[in-house]
N, C-alpha and C positions, 0 to 999 in steps of 0.2 A: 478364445484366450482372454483372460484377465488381466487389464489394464494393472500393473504393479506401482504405485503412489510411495515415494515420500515426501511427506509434510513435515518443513522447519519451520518450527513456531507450532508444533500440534497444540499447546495448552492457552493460545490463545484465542481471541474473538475468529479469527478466518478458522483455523485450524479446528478448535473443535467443532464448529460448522461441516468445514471440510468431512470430518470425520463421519458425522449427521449423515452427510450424505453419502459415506460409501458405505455406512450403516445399512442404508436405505436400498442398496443396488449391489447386492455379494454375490450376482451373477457377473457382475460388471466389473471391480473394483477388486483388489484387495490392497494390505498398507504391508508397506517390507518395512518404510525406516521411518520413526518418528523423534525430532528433538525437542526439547524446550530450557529455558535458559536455567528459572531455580523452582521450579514448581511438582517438585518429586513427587506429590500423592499425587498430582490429576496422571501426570505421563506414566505412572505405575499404574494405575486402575487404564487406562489406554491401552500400557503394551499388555495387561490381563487381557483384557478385551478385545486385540484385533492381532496379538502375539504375530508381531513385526517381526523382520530377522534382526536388527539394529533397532536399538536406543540410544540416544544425546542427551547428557544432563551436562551442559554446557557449568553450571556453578558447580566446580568442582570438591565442595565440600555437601556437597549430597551425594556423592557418587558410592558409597558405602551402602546407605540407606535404599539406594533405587537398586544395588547389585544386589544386595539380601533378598532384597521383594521380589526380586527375579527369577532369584538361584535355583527354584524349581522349575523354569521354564527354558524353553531353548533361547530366548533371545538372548541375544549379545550388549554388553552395557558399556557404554564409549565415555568418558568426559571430558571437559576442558572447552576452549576455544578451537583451538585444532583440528578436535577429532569431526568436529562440524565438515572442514574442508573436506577432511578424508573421508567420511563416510557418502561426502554428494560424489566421491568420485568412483563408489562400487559402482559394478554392473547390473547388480542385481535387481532394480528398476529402471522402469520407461519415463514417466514422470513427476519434475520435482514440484510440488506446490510451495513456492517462496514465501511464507507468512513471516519470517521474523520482523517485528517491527525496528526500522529504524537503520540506521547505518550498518549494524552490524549484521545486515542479511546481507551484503553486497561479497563476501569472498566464497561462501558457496555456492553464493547463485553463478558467481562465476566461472567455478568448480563445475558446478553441473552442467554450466553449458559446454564447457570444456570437451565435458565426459561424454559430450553431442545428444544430453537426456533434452527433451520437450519440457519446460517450462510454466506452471501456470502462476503467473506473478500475481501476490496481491501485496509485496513488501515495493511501494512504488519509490522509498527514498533511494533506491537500488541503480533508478533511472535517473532522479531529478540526480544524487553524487556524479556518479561516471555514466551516463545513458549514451555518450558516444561512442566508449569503450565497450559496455555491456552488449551494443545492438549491433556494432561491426563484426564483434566473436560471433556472436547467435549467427550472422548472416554468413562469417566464414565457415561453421560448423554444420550448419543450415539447420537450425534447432529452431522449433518454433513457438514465440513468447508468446501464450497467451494469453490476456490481463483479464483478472478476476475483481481488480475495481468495479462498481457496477457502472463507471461511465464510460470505463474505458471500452468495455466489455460490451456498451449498447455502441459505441463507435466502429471497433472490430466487428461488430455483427450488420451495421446498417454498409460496412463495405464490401461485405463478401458479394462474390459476384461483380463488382464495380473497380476490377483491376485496373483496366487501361482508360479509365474515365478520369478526369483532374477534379480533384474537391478543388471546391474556392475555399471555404470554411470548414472549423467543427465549433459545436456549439457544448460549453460545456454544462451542463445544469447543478446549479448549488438550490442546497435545500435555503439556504441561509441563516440554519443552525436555529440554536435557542435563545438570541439574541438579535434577533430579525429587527429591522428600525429602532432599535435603542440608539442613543447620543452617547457619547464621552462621557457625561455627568451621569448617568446610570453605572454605566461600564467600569467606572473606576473603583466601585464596591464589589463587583462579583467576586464570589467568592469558587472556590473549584466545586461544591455540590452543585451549585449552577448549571457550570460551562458543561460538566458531566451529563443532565437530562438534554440529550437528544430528541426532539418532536419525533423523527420517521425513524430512525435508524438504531440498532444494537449494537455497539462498538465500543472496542477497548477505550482506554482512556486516554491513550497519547491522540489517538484519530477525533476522540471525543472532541477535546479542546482543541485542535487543530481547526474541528467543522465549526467549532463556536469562533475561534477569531477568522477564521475563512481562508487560513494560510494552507488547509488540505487543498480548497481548490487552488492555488498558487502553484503547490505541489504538482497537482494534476496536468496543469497545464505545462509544466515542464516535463515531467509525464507522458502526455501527449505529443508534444513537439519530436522525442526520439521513435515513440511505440510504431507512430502516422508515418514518420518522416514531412514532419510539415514546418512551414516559417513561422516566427513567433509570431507573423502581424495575422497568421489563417488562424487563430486560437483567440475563441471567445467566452465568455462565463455569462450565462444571465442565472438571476435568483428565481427560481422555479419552488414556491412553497410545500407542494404536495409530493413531490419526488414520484412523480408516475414518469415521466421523460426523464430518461436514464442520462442521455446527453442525443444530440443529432448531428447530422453531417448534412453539410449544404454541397450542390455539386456547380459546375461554371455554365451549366444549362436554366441554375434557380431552383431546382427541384431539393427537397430538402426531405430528408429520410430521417426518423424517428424509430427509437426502441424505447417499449412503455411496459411497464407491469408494476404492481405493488411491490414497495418497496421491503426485497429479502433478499440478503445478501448468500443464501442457498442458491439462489437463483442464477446468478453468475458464477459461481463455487462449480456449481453441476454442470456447468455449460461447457467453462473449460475440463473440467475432469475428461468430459463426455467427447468433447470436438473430435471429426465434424461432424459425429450424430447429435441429435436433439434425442433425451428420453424423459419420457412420461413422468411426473410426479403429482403431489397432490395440494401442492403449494395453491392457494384463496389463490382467486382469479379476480379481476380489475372488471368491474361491473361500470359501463359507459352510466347506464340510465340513472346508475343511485351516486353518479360524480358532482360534487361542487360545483366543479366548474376549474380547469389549470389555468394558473396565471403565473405571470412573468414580470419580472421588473427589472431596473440597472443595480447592480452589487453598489453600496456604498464604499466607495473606496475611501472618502475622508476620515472616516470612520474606525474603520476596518483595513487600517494600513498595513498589513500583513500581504493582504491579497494587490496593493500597488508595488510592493516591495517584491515581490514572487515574480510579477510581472516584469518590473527592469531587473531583477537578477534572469530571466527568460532572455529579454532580449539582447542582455550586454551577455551571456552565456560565458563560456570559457569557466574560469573554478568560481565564479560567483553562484549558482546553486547554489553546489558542495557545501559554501559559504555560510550561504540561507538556510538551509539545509539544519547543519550542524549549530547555528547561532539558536535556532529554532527549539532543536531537542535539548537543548539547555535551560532555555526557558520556559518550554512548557514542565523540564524538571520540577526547576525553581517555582513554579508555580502551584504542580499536584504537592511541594510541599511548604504552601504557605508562606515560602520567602519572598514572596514577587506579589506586585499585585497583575489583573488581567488584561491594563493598558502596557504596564511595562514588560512584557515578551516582545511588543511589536518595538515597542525602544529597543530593546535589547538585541534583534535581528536587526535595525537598522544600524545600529554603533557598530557592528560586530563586522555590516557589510561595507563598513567607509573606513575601518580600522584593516582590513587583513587587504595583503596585497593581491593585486588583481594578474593571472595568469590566465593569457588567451587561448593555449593550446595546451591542458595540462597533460601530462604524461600520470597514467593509476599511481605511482610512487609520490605526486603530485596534488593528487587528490586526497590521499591519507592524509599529507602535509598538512594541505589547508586545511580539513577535516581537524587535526590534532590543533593548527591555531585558533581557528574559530571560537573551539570548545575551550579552550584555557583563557581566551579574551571573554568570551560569554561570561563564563564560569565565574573569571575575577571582578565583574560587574555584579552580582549574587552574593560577591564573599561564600561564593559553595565551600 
């Protein structure tokens, strides 16, 4: 039987990866639904290619242009916001692949757990918004989240088998982006072609500049805290430059379990598709003898306040995320255009997270809230 995939988000960085690979494995895989938000030619040349039973063009004034491109084929052409929820809640797939970036993958992901589908997330603001809300459903429905982050995903792999064992720690590893040891007095020139060259990694552009101010690992580790079920103080980040250690897991014995491979974001795409088989691909293999040498260091927090900020919105938790979160995707707007410079995102998630009021238990109707305030205090610090 053939595993049946929908991917929300097909036309970006995870997704057309994703795709790579069910390209690669049509004994294994086929795609029923694919969406994407306004990117009509690639999702057309997709649903040609892998003729899905559903499509999502989420902007709905392409919706014209992607039905025409269709209309000789069988699939079915959806748009809007909406049809996103409704099409995660067909039956007609096993697994969702969560790609949309950013807040606004969090109501189908919901949807589909709803609908009791298996989950491979790689839209992690999904968790850091509502992750107590998100992981309680999954755990009522018994749907299982698989995370296609690659750190998340060397975490989930170094504990299988290690059920009834107590981690002390997890260890998360940042590359420390393209802007490794620079001071403030650099920093305050970068411009977004910058923040965009990634050293290891191929990634959209929101994740881009996240990994350059370090706020994706902040993410991550709130990320971590719902995916684990762990306390903020068991969540740790070291600057790991080569990206071979994906992240590790420390256990209350000392012994400490590591997941390592060249850095390719296939590579956990396939894992989860795949779970719990592993299958063969032909992905470069990590050669010991012609290695550097891995090294480690402390994250510059002074620096790099994004990643001190992520951490007490972790630990004071309640809608502070959400907060973080949402003040975040505002300024790295404001900044892919030019209105902002690259110290003041991390100003702009700080003001945003000492401005909106703090709720300790929020209820999802609570999380939009904050969500909606964040974004219009952000926002009017920008003049957007």
């Amino acid at each position: 039987m053939k595993k049946r995939i929908a991917i929300f988000g097909s036309t970006g960085s995870v997704g057309t990866q994703a795709l790579e690979v069910i390209a690669s494995n049509p004994d294994k895989f086929e795609v029923e639904i694919l969406t994407a938000h306004s990117n009509d030619k690639l999702l057309i040349q997709q649903a040609k290619k892998f003729n899905p039973n559903a499509v999502v063009i989420v902007n709905e004034s392409k919706y014209a242009a992607v039905k025409d491109a269709l209309a000789q084929t069988d699939v079915k052409v959806f748009a809007g916001e909406s049809a996103l929820e409704e099409v995660a809640t067909f039956d007609s797939y096993d697994m969702m692949v969560a790609a949309i970036v950013g807040f606004a993958g969090l109501k189908s992901t919901l949807k589909g757990i709803d609908s009791g589908k298996a989950i491979a997330l790689a839209n992690k603001e999904t968790l850091v918004v509502a992750g107590d809300i998100v992981m309680q459903k999954a755990v009522e429905k018994r749907v299982p989240v698989i995370p296609v982050d690659s750190e998340h995903s060397a975490i989930f792999q170094c504990l299988l088998g290690e059920t009834r064992n107590k981690i002390e720690k997890v260890v998360l590893t940042a590359s420390g982006g393209p802007f490794l040891g620079k001071k403030p007095n650099f920093l305050v020139n970068v411009k977004k072609e910058h923040a965009l060259q990634h050293p290891n990694w191929n990634m959209g552009a929101k994740i881009s500049v996240d990994s350059a101010t370090l706020m994706n690992k902040g993410l991550e580790m709130i990320e971590a805290r719902w995916l684990f079920n762990l306390q903020p103080k068991q969540i740790q980040v070291i600057v790991h430059p080569q990206s071979i250690i994906h992240s590790m897991v420390q256990f209350e014995d000392g012994s400490i379990k590591a997941q390592m491979s060249l850095p390719d974001m296939k590579l956990p795409i396939q894992y989860a598709l795949a779970f719990p088989q592993r299958i063969p691909n032909t992905f470069p293999r990590y050669d010991f003898t012609r290695s550097p040498g891995l090294h480690f260091e402390q994250p510059d927090i002074k620096t790099f306040r994004n990643l001190a900020l992520a951490t007490e919105a972790l630990h004071k938790g309640g809608n502070m995320p959400c907060v973080l979160n949402a003040a975040n995707e505002i300024a790295v707007y404001g900044f892919l255009r030019n209105r902002i410079g690259f110290l003041d995102m991390m100003e702009i998630v700080e003001r945003t997270m000492d401005k909106i009021h703090y709720i300790e238990n929020p209820t999802l109707e609570e999380y939009f809230e904050s969500d909606a305030a964040a974004r219009n205090f952000a926002a009017s610090l920008i003049h957007i």
